[in-house]
DOKOLSE-938040 format. One record per residue: residue number from 1; residue in three letters; x, y, z of N, C-alpha, C in turn. Coordinates in pm, 1 decimal. Layout:
! DOKOLSE-938040
+-----+------+----------+----------+----------+----------+----------+----------+----------+----------+----------+
! pos ! code !      npx !      npy !      npz !     capx !     capy !     capz !      cpx !      cpy !      cpz !
+-----+------+----------+----------+----------+----------+----------+----------+----------+----------+----------+
! NUM !  ALA !        X !        Y !        Z !        X !        Y !        Z !        X !        Y !        Z !
...
+-----+------+----------+----------+----------+----------+----------+----------+----------+----------+----------+
This chain:
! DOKOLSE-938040
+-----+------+----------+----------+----------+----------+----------+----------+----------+----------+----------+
! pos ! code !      npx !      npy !      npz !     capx !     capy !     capz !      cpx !      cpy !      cpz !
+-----+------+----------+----------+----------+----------+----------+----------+----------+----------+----------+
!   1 !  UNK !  11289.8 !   7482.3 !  11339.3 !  11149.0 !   7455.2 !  11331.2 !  11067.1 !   7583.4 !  11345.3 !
!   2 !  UNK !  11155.5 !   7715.8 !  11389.5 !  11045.6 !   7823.1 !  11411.5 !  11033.6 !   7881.8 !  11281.9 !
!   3 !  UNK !  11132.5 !   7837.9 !  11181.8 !  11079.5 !   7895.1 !  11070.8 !  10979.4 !   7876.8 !  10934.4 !
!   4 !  UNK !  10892.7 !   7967.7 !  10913.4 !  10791.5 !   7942.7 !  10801.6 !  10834.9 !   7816.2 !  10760.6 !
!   5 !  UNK !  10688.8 !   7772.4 !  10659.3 !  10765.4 !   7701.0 !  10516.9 !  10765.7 !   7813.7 !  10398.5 !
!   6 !  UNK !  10807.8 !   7722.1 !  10310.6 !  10754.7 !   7830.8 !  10198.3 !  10697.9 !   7846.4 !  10135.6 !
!   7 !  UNK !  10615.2 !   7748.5 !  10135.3 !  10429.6 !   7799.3 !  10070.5 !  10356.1 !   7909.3 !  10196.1 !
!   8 !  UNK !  10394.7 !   7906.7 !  10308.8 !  10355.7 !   8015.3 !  10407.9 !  10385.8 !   8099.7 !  10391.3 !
!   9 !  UNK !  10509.7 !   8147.4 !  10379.9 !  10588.3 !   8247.2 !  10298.8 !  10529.6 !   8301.4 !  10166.3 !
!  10 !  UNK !  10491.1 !   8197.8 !  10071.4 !  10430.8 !   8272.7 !   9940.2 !  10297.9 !   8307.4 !   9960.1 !
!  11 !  UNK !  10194.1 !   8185.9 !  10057.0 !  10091.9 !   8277.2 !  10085.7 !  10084.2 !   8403.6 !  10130.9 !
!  12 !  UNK !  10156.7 !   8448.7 !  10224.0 !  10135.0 !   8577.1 !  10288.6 !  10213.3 !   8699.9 !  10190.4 !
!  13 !  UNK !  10305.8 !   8652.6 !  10093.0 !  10363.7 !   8762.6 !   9982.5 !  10184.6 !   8776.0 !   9920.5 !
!  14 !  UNK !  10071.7 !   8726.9 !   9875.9 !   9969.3 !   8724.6 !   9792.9 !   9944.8 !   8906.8 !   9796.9 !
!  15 !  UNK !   9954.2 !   8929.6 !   9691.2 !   9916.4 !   9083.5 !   9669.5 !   9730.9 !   9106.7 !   9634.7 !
!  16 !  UNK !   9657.1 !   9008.6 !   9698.5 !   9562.7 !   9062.8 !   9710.6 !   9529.0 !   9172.8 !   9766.9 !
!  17 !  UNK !   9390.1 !   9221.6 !   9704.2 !   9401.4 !   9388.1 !   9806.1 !   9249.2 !   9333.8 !   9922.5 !
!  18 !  UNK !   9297.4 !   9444.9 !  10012.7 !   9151.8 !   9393.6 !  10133.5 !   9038.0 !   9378.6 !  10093.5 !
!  19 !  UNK !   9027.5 !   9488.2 !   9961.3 !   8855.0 !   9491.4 !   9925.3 !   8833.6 !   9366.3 !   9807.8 !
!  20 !  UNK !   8921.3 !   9321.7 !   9791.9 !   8882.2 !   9219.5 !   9693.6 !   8878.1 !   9113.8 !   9846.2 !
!  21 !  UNK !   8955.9 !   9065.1 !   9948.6 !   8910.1 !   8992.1 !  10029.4 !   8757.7 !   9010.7 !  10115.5 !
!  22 !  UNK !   8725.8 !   9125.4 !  10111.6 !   8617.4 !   9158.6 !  10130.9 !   8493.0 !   9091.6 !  10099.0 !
!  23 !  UNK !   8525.4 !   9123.1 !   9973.0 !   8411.0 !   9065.2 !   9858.3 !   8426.8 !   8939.8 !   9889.1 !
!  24 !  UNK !   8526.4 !   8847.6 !   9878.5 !   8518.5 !   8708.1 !   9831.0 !   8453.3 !   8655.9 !   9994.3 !
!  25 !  UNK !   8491.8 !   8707.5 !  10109.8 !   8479.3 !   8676.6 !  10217.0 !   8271.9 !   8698.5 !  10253.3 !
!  26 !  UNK !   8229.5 !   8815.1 !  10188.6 !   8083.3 !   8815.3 !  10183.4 !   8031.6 !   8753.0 !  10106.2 !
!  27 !  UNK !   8086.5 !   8709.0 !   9968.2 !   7987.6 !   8626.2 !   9878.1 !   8009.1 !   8496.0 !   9945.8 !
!  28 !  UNK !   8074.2 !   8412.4 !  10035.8 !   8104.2 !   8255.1 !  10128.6 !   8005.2 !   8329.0 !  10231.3 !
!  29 !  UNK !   8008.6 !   8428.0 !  10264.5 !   7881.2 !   8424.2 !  10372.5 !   7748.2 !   8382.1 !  10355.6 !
!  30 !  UNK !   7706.6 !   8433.8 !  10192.9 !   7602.2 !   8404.0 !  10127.6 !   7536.5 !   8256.0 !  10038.3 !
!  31 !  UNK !   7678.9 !   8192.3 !  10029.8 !   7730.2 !   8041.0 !   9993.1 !   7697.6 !   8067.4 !   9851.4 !
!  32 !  UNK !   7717.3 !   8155.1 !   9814.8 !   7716.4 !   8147.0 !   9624.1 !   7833.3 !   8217.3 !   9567.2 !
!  33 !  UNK !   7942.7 !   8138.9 !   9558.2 !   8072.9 !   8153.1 !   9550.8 !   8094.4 !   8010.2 !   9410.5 !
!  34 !  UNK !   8088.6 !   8065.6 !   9275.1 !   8190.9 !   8000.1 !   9189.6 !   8310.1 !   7915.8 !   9230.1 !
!  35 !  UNK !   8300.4 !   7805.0 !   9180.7 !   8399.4 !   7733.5 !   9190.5 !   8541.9 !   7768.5 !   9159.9 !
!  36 !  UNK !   8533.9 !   7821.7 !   9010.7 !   8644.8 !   7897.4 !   8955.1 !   8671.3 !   8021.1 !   9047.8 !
!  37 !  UNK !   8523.7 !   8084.3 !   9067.3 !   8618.8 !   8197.2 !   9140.2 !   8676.7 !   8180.0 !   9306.0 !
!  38 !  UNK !   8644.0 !   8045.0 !   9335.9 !   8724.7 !   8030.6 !   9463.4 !   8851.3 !   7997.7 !   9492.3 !
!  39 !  UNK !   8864.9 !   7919.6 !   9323.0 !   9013.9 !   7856.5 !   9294.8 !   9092.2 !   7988.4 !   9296.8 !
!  40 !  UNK !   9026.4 !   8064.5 !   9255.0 !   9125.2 !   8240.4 !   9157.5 !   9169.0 !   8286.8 !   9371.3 !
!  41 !  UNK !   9061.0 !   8344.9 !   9360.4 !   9040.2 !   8352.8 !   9525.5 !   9165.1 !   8323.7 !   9613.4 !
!  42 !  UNK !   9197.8 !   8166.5 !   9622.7 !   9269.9 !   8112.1 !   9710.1 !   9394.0 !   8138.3 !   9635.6 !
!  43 !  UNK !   9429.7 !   8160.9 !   9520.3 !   9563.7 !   8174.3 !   9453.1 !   9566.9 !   8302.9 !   9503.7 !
!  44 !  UNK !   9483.0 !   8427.7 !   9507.7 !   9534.6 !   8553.7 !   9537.9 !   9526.8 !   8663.9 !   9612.6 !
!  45 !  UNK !   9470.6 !   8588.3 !   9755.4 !   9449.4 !   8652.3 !   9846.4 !   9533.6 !   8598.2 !   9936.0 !
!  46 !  UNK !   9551.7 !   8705.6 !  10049.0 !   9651.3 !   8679.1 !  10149.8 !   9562.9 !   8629.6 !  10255.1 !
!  47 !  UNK !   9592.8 !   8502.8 !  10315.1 !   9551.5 !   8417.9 !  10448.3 !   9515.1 !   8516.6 !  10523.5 !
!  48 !  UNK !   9564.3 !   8620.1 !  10611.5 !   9571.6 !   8682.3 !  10711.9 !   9482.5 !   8778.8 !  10681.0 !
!  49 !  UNK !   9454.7 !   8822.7 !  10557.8 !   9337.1 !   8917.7 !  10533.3 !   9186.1 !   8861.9 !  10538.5 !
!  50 !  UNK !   9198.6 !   8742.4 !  10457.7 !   9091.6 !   8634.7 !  10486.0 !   9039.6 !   8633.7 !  10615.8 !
!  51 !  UNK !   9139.9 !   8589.3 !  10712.6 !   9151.7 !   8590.5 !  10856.4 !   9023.9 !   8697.3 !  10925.9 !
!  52 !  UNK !   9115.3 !   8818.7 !  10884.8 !   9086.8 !   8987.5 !  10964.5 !   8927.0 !   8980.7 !  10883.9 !
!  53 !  UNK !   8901.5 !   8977.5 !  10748.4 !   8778.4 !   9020.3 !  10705.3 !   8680.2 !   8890.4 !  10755.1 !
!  54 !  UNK !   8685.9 !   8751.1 !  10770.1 !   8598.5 !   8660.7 !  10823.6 !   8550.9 !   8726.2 !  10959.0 !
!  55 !  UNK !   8667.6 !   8731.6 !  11101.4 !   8600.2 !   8796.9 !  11212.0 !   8527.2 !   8924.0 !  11211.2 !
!  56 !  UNK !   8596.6 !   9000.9 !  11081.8 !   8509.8 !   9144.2 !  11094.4 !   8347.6 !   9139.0 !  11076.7 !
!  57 !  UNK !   8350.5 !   9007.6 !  10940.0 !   8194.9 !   8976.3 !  10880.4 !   8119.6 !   8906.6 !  11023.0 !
!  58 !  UNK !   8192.1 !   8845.7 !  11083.1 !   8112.9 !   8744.3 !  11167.9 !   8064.9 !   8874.1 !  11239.9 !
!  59 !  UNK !   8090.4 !   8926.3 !  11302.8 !   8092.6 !   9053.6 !  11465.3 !   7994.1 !   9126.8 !  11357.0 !
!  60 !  UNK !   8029.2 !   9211.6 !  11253.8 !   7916.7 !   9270.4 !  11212.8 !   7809.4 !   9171.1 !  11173.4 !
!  61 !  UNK !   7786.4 !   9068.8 !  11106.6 !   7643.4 !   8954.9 !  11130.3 !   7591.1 !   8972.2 !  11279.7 !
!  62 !  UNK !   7693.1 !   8939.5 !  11366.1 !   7609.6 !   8961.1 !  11509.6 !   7550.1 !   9045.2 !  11570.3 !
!  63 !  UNK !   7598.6 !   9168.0 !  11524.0 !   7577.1 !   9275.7 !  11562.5 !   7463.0 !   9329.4 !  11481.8 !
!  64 !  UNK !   7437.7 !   9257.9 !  11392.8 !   7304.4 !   9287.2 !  11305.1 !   7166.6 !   9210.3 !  11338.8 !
!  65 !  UNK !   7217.5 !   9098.0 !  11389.7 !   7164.7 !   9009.7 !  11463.0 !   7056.1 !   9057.1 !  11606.7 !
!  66 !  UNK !   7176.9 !   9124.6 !  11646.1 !   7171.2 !   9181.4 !  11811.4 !   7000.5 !   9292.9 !  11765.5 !
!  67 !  UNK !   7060.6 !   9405.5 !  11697.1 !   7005.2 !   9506.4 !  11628.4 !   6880.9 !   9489.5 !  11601.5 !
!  68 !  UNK !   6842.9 !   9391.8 !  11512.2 !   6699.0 !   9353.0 !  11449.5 !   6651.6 !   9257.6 !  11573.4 !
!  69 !  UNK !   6684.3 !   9225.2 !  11677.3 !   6622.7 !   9146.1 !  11778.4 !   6558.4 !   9246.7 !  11844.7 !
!  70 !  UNK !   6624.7 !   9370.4 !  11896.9 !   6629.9 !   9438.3 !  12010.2 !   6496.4 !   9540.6 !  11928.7 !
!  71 !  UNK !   6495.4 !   9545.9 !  11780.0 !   6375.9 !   9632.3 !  11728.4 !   6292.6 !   9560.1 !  11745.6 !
!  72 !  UNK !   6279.8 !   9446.9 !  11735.3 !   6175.9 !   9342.5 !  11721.6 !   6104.6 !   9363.6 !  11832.2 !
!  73 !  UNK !   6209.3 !   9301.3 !  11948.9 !   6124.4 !   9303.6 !  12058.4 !   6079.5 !   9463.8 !  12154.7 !
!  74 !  UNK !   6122.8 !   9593.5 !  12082.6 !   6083.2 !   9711.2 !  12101.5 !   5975.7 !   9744.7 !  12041.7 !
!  75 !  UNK !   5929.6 !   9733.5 !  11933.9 !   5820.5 !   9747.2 !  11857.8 !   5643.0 !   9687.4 !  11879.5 !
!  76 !  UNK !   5683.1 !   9566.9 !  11965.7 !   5572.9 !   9545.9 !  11993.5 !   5536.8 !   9415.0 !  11897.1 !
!  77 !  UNK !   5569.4 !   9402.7 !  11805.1 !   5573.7 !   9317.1 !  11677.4 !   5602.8 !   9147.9 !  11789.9 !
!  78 !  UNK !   5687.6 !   9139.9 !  11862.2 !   5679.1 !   8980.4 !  11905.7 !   5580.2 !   8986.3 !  12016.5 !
!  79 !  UNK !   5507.7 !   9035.1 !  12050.0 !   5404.6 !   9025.7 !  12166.9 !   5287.8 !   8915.5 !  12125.6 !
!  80 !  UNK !   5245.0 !   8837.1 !  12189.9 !   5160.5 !   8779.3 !  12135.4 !   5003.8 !   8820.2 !  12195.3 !
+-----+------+----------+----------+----------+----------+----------+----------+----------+----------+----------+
């Protein structure tokens, strides 16, 4: 039972490259992601890159988040 299956196995062979997971992983951030190109997507990217580039996008969103708050409320701009 500790071993893969083998669609787990063929997912993680996927010779996608990072920067194409990149991309596909920022255009789902933006929710304007082709149907077709999500089908292409899931045929040729590797799970685990998906994985690594989703937490990377999330932490940098937050951190952009953090950023434009902390100007906001430095600037004087939210004072009422």
């Amino acid at each position: 039972m500790n071993e893969p299956s083998s669609e787990l196995k063929d997912a993680l062979a996927r010779k996608g490259s990072f920067l194409q997971t990149l991309s596909a992983v920022a255009w789902s951030f933006f929710g304007v992601r082709r149907g077709r190109d999500h089908e292409n997507d899931m045929a040729r990217l590797n799970p685990v890159h998906v994985l690594i580039a989703g937490v990377l996008g999330a932490a940098l969103f937050v951190l952009m988040l953090v950023l434009v708050i902390r100007w906001v409320i430095s600037s004087g701009v939210a004072a009422a």
